[in-house]
C-alpha positions in Angstrom: 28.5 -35.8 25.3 29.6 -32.4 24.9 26.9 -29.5 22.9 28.1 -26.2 21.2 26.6 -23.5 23.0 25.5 -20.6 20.4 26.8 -17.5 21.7 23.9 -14.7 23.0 23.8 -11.5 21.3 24.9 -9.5 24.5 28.2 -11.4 24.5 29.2 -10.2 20.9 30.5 -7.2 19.7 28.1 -5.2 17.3 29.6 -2.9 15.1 27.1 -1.3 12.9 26.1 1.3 9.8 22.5 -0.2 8.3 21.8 -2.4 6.6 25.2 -4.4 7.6 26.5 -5.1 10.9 29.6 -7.5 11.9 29.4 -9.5 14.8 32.1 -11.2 16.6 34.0 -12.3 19.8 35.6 -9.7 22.4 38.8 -11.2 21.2 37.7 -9.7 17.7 37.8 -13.2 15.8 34.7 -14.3 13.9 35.2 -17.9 14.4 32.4 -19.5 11.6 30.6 -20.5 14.4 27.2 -19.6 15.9 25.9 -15.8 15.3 29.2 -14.4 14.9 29.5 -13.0 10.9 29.4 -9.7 8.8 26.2 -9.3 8.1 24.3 -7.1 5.0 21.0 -6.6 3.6 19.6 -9.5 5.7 22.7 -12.2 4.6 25.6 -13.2 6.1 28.4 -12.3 3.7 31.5 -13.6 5.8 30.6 -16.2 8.6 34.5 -16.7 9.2 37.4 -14.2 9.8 40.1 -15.3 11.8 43.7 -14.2 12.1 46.6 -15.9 13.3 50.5 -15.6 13.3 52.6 -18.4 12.1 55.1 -19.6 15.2 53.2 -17.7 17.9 50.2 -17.8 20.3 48.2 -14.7 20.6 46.9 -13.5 24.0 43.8 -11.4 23.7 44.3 -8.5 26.1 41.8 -5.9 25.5 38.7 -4.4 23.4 37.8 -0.6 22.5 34.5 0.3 21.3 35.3 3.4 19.4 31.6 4.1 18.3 28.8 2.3 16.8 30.8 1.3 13.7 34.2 0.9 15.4 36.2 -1.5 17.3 40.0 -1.9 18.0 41.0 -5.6 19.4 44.7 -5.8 20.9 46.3 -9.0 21.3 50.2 -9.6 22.9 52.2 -12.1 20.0 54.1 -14.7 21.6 56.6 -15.3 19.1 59.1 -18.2 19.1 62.4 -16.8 20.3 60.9 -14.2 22.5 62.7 -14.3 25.9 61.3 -13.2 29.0 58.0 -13.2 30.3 56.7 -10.4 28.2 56.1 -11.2 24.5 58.0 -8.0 22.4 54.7 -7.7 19.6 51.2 -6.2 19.9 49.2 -6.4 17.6 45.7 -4.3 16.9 42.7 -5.1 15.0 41.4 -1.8 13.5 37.6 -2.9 12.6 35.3 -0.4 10.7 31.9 -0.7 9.2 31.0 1.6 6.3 28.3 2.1 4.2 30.3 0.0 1.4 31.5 -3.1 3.8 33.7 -4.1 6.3 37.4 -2.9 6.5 40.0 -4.6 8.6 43.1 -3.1 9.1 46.1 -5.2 11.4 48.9 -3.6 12.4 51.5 -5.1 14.1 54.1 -3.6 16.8 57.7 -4.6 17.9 58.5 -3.3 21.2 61.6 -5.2 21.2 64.9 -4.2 20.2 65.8 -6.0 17.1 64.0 -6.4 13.9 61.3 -9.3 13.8 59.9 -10.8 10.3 56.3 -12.8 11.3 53.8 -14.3 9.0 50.5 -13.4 9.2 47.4 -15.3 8.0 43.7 -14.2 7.5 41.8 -17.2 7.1 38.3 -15.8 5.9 35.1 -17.9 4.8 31.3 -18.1 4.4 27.9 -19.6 3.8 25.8 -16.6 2.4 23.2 -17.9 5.0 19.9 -15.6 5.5 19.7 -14.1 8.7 16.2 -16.2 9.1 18.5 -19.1 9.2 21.0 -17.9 11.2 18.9 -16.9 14.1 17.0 -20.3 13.5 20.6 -22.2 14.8 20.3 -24.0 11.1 23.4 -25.0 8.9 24.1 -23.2 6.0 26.0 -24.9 3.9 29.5 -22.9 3.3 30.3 -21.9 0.0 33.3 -22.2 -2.2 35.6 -19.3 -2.8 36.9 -18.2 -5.9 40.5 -16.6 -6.3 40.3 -13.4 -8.1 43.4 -10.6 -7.7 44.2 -9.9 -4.4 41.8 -11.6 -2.7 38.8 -14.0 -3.0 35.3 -14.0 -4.4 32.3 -15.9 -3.0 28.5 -15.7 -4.8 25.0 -16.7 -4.2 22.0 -16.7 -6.3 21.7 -13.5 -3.8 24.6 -11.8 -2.7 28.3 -12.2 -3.5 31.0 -10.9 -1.4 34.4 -9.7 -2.4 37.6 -9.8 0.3 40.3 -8.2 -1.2 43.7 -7.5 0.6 46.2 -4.2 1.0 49.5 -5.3 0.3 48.5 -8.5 -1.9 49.2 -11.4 0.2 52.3 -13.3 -0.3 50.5 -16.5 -0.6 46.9 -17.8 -1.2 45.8 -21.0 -0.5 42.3 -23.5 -0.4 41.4 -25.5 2.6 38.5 -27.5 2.5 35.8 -23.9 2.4 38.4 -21.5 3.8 40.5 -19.1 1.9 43.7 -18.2 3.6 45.9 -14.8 2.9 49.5 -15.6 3.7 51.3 -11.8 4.5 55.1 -11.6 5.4 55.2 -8.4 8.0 58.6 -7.5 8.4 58.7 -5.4 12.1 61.2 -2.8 12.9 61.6 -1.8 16.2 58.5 0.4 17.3 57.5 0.5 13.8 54.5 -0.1 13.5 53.2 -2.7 9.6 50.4 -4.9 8.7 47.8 -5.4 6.0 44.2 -4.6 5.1 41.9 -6.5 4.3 38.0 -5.5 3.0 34.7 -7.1 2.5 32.4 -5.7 -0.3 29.4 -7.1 -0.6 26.9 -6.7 -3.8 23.6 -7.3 -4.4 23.1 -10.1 -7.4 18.9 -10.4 -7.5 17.4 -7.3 -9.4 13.9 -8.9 -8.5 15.1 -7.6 -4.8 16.1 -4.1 -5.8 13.1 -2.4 -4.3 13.0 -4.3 -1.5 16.8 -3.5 -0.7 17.1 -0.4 1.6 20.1 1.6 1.2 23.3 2.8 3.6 22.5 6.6 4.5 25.4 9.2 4.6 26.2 11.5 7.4 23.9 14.6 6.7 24.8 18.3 7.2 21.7 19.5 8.8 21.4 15.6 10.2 18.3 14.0 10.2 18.3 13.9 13.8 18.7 16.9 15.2 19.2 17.4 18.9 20.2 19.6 21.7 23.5 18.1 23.3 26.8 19.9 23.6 27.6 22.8 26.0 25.0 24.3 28.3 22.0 21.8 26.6 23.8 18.7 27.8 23.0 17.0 30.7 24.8 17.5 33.5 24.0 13.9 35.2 26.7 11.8 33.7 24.7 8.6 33.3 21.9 10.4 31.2 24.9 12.2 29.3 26.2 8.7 28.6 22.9 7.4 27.6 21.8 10.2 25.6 24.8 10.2 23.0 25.8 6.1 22.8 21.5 6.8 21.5 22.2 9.4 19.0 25.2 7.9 17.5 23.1 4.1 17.6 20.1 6.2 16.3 22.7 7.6 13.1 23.8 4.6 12.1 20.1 2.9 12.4 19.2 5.2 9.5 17.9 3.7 5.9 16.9 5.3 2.6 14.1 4.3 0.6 15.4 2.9 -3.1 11.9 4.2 -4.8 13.3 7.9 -3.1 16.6 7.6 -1.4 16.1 11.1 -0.1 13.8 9.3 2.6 14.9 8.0 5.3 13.8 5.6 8.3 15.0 3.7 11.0 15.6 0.1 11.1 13.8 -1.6 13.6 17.4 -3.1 15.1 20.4 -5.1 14.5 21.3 -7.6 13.5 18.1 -9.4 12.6 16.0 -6.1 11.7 17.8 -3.8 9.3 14.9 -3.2 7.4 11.9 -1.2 7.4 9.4 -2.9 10.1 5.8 -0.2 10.0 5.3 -0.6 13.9 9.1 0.6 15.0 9.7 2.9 12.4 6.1 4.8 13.2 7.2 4.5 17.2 10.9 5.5 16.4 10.3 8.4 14.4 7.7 9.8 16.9 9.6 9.5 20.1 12.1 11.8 18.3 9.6 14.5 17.4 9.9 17.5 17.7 13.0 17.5 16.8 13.5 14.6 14.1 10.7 16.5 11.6 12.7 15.5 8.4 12.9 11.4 9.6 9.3 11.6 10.4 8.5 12.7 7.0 10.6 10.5 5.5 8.9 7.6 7.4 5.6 8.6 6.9 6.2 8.7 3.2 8.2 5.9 2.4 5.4 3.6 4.2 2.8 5.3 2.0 4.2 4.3 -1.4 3.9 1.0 0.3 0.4 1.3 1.6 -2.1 -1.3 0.8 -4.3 -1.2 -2.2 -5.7 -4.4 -2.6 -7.2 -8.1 -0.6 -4.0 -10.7 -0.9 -5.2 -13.3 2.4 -1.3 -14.8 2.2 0.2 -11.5 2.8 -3.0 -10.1 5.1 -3.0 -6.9 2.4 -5.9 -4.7 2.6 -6.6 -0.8 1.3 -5.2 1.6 3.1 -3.4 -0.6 5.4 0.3 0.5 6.5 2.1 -2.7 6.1 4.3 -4.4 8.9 8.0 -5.5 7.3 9.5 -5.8 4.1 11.8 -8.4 3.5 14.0 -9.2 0.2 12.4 -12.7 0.0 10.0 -14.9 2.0 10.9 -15.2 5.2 10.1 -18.8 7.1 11.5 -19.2 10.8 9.8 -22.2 12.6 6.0 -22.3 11.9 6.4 -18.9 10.4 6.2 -17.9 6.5 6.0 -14.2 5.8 6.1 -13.3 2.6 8.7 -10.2 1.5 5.8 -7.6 1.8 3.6 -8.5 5.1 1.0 -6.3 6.1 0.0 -8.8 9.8 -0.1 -5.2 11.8 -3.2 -4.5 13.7 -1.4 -0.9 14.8 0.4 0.4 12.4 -2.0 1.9 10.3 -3.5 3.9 13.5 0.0 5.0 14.1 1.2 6.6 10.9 -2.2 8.6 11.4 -0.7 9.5 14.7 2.6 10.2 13.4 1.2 12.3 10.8 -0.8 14.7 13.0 2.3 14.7 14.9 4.6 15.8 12.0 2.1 18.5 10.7 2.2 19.7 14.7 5.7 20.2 14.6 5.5 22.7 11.8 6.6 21.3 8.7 5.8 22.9 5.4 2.1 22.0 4.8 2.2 21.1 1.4 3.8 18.0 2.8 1.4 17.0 5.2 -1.1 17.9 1.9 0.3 15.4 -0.4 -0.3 12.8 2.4 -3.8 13.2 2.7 -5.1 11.1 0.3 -2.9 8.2 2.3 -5.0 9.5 5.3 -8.4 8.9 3.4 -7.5 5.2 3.0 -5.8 4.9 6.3 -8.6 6.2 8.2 -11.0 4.3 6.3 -8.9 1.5 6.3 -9.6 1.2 10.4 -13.8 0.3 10.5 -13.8 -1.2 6.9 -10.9 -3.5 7.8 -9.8 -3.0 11.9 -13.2 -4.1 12.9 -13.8 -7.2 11.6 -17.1 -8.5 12.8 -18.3 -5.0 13.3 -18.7 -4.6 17.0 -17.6 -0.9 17.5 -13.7 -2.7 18.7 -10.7 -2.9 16.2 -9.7 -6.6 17.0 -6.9 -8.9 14.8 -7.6 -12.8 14.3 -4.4 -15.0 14.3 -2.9 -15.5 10.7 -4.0 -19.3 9.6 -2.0 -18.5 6.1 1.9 -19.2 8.3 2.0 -15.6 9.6 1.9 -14.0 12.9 -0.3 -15.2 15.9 -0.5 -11.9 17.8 -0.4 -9.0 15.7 0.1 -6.2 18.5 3.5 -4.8 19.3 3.9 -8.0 21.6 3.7 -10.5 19.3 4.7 -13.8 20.2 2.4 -16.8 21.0 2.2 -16.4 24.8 2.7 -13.1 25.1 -1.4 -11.9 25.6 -2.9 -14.2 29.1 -4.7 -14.5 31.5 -4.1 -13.8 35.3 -4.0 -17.6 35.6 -1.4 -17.9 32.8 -3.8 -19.4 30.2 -2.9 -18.1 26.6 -6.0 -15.9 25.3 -7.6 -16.8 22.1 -8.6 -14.8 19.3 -9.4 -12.4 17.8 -8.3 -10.3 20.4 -9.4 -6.5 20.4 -6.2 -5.4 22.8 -6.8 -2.0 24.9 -3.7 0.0 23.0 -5.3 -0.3 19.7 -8.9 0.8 20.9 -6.4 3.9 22.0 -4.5 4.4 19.1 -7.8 4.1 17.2 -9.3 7.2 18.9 -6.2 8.8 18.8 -6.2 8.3 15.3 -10.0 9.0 14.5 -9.7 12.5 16.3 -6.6 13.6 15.1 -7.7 12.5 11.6 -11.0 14.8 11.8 -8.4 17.5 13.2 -6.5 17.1 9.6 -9.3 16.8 7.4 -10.5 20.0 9.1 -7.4 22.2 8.6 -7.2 21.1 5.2 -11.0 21.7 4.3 -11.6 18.0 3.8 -15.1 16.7 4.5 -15.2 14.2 6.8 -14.3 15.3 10.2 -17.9 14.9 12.2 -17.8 11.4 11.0 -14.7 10.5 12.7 -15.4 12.4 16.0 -18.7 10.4 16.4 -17.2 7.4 15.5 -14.3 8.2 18.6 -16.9 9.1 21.2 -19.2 6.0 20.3 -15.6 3.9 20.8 -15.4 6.1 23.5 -18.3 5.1 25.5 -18.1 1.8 24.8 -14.5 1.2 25.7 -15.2 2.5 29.4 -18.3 0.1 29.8 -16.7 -3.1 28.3 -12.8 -2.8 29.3 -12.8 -1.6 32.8 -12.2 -4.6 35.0 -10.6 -5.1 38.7 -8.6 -7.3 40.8 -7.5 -6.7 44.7 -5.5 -3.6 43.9 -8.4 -1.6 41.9 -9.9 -1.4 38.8 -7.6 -1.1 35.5 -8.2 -1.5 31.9 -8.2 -5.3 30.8 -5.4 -6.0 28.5 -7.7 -7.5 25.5 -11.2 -8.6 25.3 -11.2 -11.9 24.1 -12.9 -13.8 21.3 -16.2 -14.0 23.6 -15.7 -10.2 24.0 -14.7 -10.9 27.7 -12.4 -8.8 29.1 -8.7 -10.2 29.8 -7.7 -10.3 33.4 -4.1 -9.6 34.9 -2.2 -6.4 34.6 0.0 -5.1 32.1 1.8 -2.5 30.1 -0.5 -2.9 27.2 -2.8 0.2 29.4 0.4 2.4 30.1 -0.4 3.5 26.1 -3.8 5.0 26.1 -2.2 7.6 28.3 -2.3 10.5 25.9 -4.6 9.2 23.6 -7.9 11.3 24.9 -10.1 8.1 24.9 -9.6 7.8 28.8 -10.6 11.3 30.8 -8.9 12.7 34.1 -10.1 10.1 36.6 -9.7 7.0 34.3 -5.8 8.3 33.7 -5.4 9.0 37.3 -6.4 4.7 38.2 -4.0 3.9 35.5 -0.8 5.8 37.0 -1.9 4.5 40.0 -1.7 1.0 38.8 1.3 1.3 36.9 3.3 3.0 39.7 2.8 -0.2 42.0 6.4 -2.6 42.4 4.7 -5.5 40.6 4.7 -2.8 37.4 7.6 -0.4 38.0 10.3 -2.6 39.0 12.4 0.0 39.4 14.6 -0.5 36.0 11.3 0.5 33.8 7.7 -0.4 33.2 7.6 -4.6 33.2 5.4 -5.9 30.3 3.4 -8.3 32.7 2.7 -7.6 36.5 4.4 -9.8 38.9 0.7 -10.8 40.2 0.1 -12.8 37.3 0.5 -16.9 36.8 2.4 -16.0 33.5 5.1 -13.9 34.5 8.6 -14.7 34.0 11.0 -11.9 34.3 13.1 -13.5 32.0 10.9 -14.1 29.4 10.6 -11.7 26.3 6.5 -10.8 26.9 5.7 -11.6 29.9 7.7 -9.2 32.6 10.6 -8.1 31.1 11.3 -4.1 30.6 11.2 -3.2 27.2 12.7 0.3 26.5 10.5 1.7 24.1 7.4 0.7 26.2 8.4 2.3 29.3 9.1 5.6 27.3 5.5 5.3 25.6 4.4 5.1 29.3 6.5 8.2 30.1 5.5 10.3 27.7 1.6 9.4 28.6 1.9 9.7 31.8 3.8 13.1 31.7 0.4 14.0 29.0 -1.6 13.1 31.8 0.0 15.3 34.3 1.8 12.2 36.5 5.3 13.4 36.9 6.6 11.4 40.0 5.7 8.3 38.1 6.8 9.3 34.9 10.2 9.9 36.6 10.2 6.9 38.5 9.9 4.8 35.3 12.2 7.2 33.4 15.2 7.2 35.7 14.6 3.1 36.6 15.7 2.7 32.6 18.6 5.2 33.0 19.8 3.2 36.0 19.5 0.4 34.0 21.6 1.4 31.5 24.8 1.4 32.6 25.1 -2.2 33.0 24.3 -2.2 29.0 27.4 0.3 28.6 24.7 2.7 27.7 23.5 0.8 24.5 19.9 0.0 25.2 19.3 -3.3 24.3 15.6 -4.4 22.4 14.5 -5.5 26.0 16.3 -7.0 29.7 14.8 -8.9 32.4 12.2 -7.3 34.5 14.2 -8.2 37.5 13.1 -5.9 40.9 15.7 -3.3 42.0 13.5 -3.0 44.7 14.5 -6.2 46.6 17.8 -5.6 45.7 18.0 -7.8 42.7 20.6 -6.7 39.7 19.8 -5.3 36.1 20.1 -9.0 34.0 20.1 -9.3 29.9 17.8 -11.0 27.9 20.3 -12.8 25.9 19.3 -12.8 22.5 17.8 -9.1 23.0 18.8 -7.4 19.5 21.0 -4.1 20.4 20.7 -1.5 19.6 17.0 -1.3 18.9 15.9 1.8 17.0 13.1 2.2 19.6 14.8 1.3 22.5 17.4 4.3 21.7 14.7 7.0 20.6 12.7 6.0 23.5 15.9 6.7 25.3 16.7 10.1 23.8 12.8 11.1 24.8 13.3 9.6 28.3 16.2 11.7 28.4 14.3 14.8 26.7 11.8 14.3 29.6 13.8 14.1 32.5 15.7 17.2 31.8 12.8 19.5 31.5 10.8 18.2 34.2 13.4 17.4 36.6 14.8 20.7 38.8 18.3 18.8 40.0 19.1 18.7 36.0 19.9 22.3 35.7 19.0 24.1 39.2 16.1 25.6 37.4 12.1 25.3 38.0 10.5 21.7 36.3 9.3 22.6 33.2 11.2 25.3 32.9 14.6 23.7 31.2 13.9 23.4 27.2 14.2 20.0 26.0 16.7 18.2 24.0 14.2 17.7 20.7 13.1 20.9 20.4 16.2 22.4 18.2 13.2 23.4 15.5 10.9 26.1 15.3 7.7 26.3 18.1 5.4 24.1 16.9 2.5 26.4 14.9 -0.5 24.1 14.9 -3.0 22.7 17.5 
């Protein structure tokens, strides 16, 4: 007995402009089947678009990736009547995705001498399936189309979706849930004809409105600005490569808020995350400072109209917490049920703290950072009123009992926190990152409050150096290699054995000092860490790891940047450069479009760069960690312009010297 094999994300083509994305087969069809679709606002508008010519076999032959929105798909037409080996027609798939939908334009060529007439037919269908249930490998049922001029019409309590056709087709027909578009191409010799066919999708829920980010337009000055064209590029081809497949991801990643559409965020990453996610949008938008000032802003402000304001157990809602995705309605993917505004976040709220001090250090007008301070009050409240739960000096998360998420750190699957045997770890967990970003955030908040004459400030710096003091006498553990941070202290407040990357991000944080960050670069630069394609999330030592699994030692981008940028903080350039370069080297067998995460495979013993094959790509963080891996190497690194390290300016520094300290 035979199964259908869903096809993995890294065998599809993804062409995207947020929030839609179309996903398909190299050969360019979208065969109803599996993942492939067009995709918007978290549905599935057209799981089916196929093209065929009456009398002929088509012979896929080639695919162009024109950009992160663009495709063109070439096929040889085997007509009846051709003579020869070599068929006399090409034909081309023109794919485009726009901020309004997907356009499809076919043209067909005769290479042969005399004139050919060939029917074309689009056969087109769908099942307005949410992406939830798409990913899930569930049935949607498909849904019947409606004829309307030109075209056909297909709607959803949700979303409806118009495909309409340029000429009108010749002939329409029904078969069982398909529609098919007849066209009669008449082909003079090396002339080229064909048809157009678009997708418009619409909204049909008002209750969603709010929730429903919105397409962002090219922007003159862009909201990521960045050093790369003449002198300022980089002269090593690979990070060249890397550095603009990124920036144009990073453009296309880019949302506006509805309540303020002239704020704008990244999505966390197609196609299952073209939304705003707290976490990834906080991580995203910092990774791209200085340079991105206007994104960070627009990040920072469109989670504070969001910002939590009251108890709701369901959605895990509490004052001043920065909330961790919206969706446009409840989400429920296996055990899961999240409901469209879900605050399960341990981090997040620490990190827009971060990000704000960040933003206000690159210069911006301060009246901006000053309308955000009231945001900060609750925010930094938010952390011992809420973060510590049972009041032991640790911000620690319990698992969600109410359907939501079981780990509530940036690795947030099931099994992705254990111990050095492989035992999962129970909690509430208090993980060493957040204890970071907690001090980070306390400090940097006092910093704030000071410059803005705010009282406040004293509070918060004791309340760092108490965490402080008791982070280095609780956390510090060791195994046969040396002592290291524990990944978590467990629900007995026992620190969690076995290595991981979880330590790479107190780097830069000021709760460890000199000698502490000196053990941690040590740790991290050892081959069970640094695999020599990026920082692994799990050390090889350890009963759990699996370097295809998606926690526990694969390479995730974004993480090995955070670890860069620490580590460079910290004053450890070889292995910041060792972990920054392992990533670049990895790229290229990703065609230079980062994926969410690969397999923490070992370059050291020879061993090639594998996917992970449901990895979403691009990943907003995976490219800006890129662009600040990128930003790194080519100021620190002499061989990238024959000049000093350090001495090179960076690629996000196209903004005034930051003014503040």
């Amino acid at each position: 007995m035979s199964h259908f094999r869903q096809s993995s994300l890294h065998e599809l083509v993804t062409l995207l402009w947020a929030p839609s994305v179309c996903l398909s087969s190299g050969d360019g069809q979208i065969r109803a089947q599996g993942l492939d679709g067009f995709y918007t606002n978290d549905y599935r508008v057209l799981s089916g678009l196929e093209v065929e010519v009456a009398d002929a076999v088509v012979e896929p032959v080639g695919c162009r990736v024109q950009g992160p929105a663009s495709a063109v798909f070439t096929s040889r037409v085997r007509l009846d009547g051709d003579e020869g080996a070599d068929p006399s027609v090409v034909m081309h798939r023109y794919r485009s995705v726009g901020q309004d939908g997907l356009e499809e334009r076919l043209e067909l060529v005769n290479y042969g001498a005399a004139p050919v007439r060939a029917t074309v037919r689009a056969r087109a269908r769908t099942d307005l399936a949410p992406v939830h249930v798409v990913r899930g490998g569930r049935q949607a049922p498909h849904v019947d189309p409606r004829p309307v001029a030109g075209g056909a019409c297909w709607a959803g309590a949700v979303q409806e979706v118009l495909l309409t056709a340029e000429p009108v087709p010749a002939r329409m027909t029904s078969e069982d849930a398909d529609v098919v578009l007849s066209f009669t191409v008449d082909l003079a010799p090396e002339q080229p004809a064909g048809v157009t066919l678009r997708a418009i999708a619409r909204n049909n829920d008002p209750e969603t409105a709010q929730r429903t980010f919105l397409s962002v337009a090219p922007r003159n000055p862009p909201v990521l600005p960045h050093r790369t064209t003449g002198a300022e590029e980089p002269r090593d081809p690979q990070r060249r490569k890397l550095l603009q497949a990124s920036v144009r991801d990073l453009q296309r990643m880019l949302l506006a808020d509805p309540l303020e559409p002239a704020d704008s965020f990244l999505a966390a990453g197609s196609p299952w995350y073209f939304t705003l996610f707290g976490r990834d949008a906080l991580w995203s938008a910092s990774l791209l400072l200085p340079g991105a000032r206007r994104l960070a802003l627009g990040t920072l402000r469109t989670l504070q109209r969001r910002q939590g304001e009251r108890h709701d157990a369901v959605a895990e809602e509490e004052p001043g917490k920065i909330l961790h995705e919206v969706r446009r309605e409840t989400l429920r993917l296996n055990d899961m049920v999240i409901p469209p505004l879900y605050f399960g976040t341990i981090d997040a709220t620490m990190l827009w703290v971060r990000l704000l001090h960040s933003t206000w250090q690159a210069g911006v007008d301060e009246a901006e950072i000053e309308a955000l301070l009231p945001s900060l009050l609750a925010a930094l409240e938010w952390i011992t009123a809420h973060g510590d739960s049972d009041a032991d000096g640790f911000i620690e998360y319990r698992s969600s009992t109410r359907g939501g998420l079981a780990n509530q750190g940036w690795k947030d699957t099931p099994d992705a926190v254990r111990w050095a045997d492989g035992r999962r770890v129970a909690s509430p967990l208090a993980l060493c990152e957040v204890q970071g970003y907690a001090y980070a955030a306390a400090t940097q908040g006092a910093t704030l409050l000071d410059a803005f004459g705010l009282p406040g400030a004293d509070r918060w710096r004791d309340w760092a150096a108490r965490l402080q003091q008791r982070f280095r006498a609780t956390f510090w553990i060791d195994d046969a290699t040396g002592v290291y941070p524990a990944i978590a202290l467990d629900a007995d407040k026992r620190p969690v054995d076995g290595a991981a990357s979880n330590m790479a991000h107190l780097l830069g944080t000021g709760l460890l000092n000199a000698r502490e960050a000196d053990l941690v670069a040590r740790r991290l630069s050892r081959p069970d860490l640094d695999c020599g394609y990026g920082l692994r999330t799990l050390s090889s030592t350890s009963r759990a790891f699996n370097p295809h699994s998606y926690h526990c030692g694969s390479v995730w981008p974004h993480d090995t940047a955070i670890a860069v940028l620490g580590l460079a903080a910290e004053g450890h350039h070889a292995v910041a450069h060792s972990l920054a370069e392992g990533v670049v080297t990895a790229a290229e067998e990703f065609a230079f479009r980062l994926p969410e995460l690969y397999a923490g495979t070992s370059a050291h013993d020879g061993e090639p760069v594998l996917a992970y094959p449901n990895a979403c790509r691009p990943q907003a963080w995976a490219s800006a960690g890129a662009v600040a891996m990128i930003d790194y190497l080519e100021s620190h690194d002499s061989t990238s312009a024959g000049t000093e390290s350090g001495d090179r300016p960076g690629l996000l520094t196209a903004v005034p010297e930051p003014r503040h300290t």
